[in-house]
N, C-alpha and C positions, 0 to 999 in steps of 0.2 A: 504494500500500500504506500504509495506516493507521501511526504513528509510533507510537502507542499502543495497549494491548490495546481491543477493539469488548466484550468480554466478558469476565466471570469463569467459570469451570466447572471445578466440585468433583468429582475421581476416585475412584472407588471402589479403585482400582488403584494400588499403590507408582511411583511418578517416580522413585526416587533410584537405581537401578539402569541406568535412560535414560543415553543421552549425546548430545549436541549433533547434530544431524541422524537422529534416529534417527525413526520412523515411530510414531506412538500412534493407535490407534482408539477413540474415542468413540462410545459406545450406549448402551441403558438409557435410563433416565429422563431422566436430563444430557442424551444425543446427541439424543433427542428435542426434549424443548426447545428444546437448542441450533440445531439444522437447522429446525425445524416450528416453531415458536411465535416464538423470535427471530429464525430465518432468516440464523443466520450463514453468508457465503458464504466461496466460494474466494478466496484472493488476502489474507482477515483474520487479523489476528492475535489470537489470545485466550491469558488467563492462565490456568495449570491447577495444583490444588493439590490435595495427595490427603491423606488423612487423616492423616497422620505429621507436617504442617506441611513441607511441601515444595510448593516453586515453581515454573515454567518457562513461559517465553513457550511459546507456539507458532505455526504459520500453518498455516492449511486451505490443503492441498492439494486433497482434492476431500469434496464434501456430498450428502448420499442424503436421502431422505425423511426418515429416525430415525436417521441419525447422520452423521459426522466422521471422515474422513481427516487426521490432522493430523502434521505433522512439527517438530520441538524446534529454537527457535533458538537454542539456549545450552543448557548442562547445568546440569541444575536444582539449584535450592539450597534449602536446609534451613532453617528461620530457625530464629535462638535461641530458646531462653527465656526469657521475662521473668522478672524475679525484684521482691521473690514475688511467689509466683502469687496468682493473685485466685478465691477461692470463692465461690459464692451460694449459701446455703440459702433457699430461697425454697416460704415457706408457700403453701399453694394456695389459691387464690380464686377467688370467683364474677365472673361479668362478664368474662371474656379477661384481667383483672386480671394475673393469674401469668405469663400466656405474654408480656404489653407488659414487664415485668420484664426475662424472659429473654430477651428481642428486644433489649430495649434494652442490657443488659447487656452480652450479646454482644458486638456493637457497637462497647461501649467497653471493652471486652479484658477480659471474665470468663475463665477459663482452664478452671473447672469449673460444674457446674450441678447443686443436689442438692433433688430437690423433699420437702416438709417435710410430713407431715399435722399441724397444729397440733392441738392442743384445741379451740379455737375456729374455725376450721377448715371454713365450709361447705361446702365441696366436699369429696369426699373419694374417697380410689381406690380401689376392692379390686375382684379379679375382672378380669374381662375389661375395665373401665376403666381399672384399672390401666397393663394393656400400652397399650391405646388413648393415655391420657395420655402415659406417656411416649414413644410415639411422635411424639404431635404437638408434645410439647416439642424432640425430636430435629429434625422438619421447621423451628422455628421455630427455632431454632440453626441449623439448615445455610444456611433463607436468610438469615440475618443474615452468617453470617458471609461470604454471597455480596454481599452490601449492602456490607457494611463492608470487601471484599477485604483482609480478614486473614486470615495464614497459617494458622493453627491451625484446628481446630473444638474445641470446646468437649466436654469430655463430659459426659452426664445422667448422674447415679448413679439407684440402684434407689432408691424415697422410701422415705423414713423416720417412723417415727411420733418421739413426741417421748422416750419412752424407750432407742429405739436411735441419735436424735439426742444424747443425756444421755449415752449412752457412747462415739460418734464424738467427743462434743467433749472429752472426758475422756484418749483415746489422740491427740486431734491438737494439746492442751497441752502432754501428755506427752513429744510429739518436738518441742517447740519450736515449733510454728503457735502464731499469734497470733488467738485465736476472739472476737470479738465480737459482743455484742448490740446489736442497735440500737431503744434504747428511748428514748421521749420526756419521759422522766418524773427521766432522767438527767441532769447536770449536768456532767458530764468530756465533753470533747468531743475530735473526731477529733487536730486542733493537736497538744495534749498530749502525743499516740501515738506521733509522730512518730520517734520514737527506737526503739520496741520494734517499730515497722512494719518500719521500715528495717534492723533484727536480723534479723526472722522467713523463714523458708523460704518460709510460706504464712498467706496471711490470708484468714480463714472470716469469711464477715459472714451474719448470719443474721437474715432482715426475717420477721415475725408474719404474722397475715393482714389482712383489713378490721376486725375486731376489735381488733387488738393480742394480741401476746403473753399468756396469761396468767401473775398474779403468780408461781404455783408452779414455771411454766415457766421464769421468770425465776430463780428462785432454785437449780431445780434445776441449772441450765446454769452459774450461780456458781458453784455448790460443783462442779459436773468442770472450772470452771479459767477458763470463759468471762468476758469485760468486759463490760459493759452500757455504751455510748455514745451521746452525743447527736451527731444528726446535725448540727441545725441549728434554729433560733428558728420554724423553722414545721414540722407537722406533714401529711407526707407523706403520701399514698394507699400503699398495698402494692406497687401497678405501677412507684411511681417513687423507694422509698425505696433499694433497692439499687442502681439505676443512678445515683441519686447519690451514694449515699457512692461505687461503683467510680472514680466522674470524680474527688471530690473528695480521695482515696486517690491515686489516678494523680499525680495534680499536687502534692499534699502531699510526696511521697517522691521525686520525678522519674521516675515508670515512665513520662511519656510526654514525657520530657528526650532 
């Protein structure tokens, strides 16, 4: 018997009510997978976390075609919160652009995920793309967060265009978040922050598109309370500016001490 979990597999089903030997069936898409594509057998043990960030070993007892007999080797546990949490507002782009963002992000412990319609903005959702987007951003969040076997999953807010982002950031000043722009054209950089980061509930970092932010966009996000920040002496693609500032954030304040 394996020492270590063979698999991750995300339940659609609350864990925290389980107790230590108790019986869980896997099926659906997961059990699928997991029996048919990965071929987890009898005798392994895999890790199960369901959407509330709850934990628990388990071991196959027995595997069917499209699903999993499994029984809990321990009672599951809850993981904390990080604090703060970490936001992405993350403009939409052409090219996979947005979703290697939000993959990566994940990853490196985004907590939320809020897709952006800039102005500049080539790709854009409405209609039946809309739901299609955000659903594929949801798949790209769920296996990340199977990549990265961390607790949580991430949630996608409904996008925003940049006037109802104007007033998101306007009410998430208001309760003490700490919203930042990250513009390249800026000279205060993340260092600095260091003090109102480690204050804030929650930090919104909000990346442009291929374009860049535009200036109005800029300003109007200043006047609801937003900072404009440099990230760094070189000038990022849109896929990789948020998942650096989340690393560079993480380690600045000790979220990953």
């Amino acid at each position: 018997m394996p020492a270590t979990p063979s698999a991750f597999l995300v339940l659609d089903r609350e864990l925290a009510p389980l107790r230590a030997g108790d019986p869980c069936h896997l099926a659906g898409e997961e059990g699928r997978h997991a029996a048919k594509v990965a071929r987890i057998g009898v005798g392994e043990r895999v890790l199960l976390t369901d959407l509330h960030g709850t934990q628990v070993l388990a071991e196959v007892e027995a595997a069917a075609k499209e699903s999993l007999e499994l029984r809990l080797c321990e009672p599951p546990r809850t993981a904390a919160t990080r604090a703060p949490e970490l936001v992405l507002v993350q403009a939409l782009a052409t090219g996979g652009r947005d979703e290697q963002a939000v993959e990566s992000a994940t990853e490196l412990g985004a907590d939320a995920v809020v897709p952006w319609i800039a102005r500049r903005s080539v790709s854009v959702w409405r209609g039946e793309k809309q739901r299609k987007g955000r659903a594929k951003w949801e798949a790209t969040v769920r296996a990340a967060v199977k990549q990265s076997r961390r607790a949580r999953i991430p949630q996608v807010a409904e996008p925003l265009g940049t006037a109802q982002l104007v007033r998101c950031a306007a009410e998430w000043t208001a309760q003490g978040d700490l919203v930042l722009v990250l513009h390249e054209q800026e000279s205060t950089g993340l260092p600095t922050l260091v003090p109102q980061m480690r204050a804030a509930g929650r930090i919104v970092l909000i990346v442009g598109p291929e374009g860049g932010i535009a200036p109005e966009e800029v300003a109007e996000l200043q006047e609801a309370g937003a900072r404009s920040v440099l990230l760094g002496p070189e000038v990022l693609r849109s896929s990789t500016a948020g998942p650096a500032a989340i690393a560079a954030i993480s380690a600045l304040i000790g979220r990953w001490g």
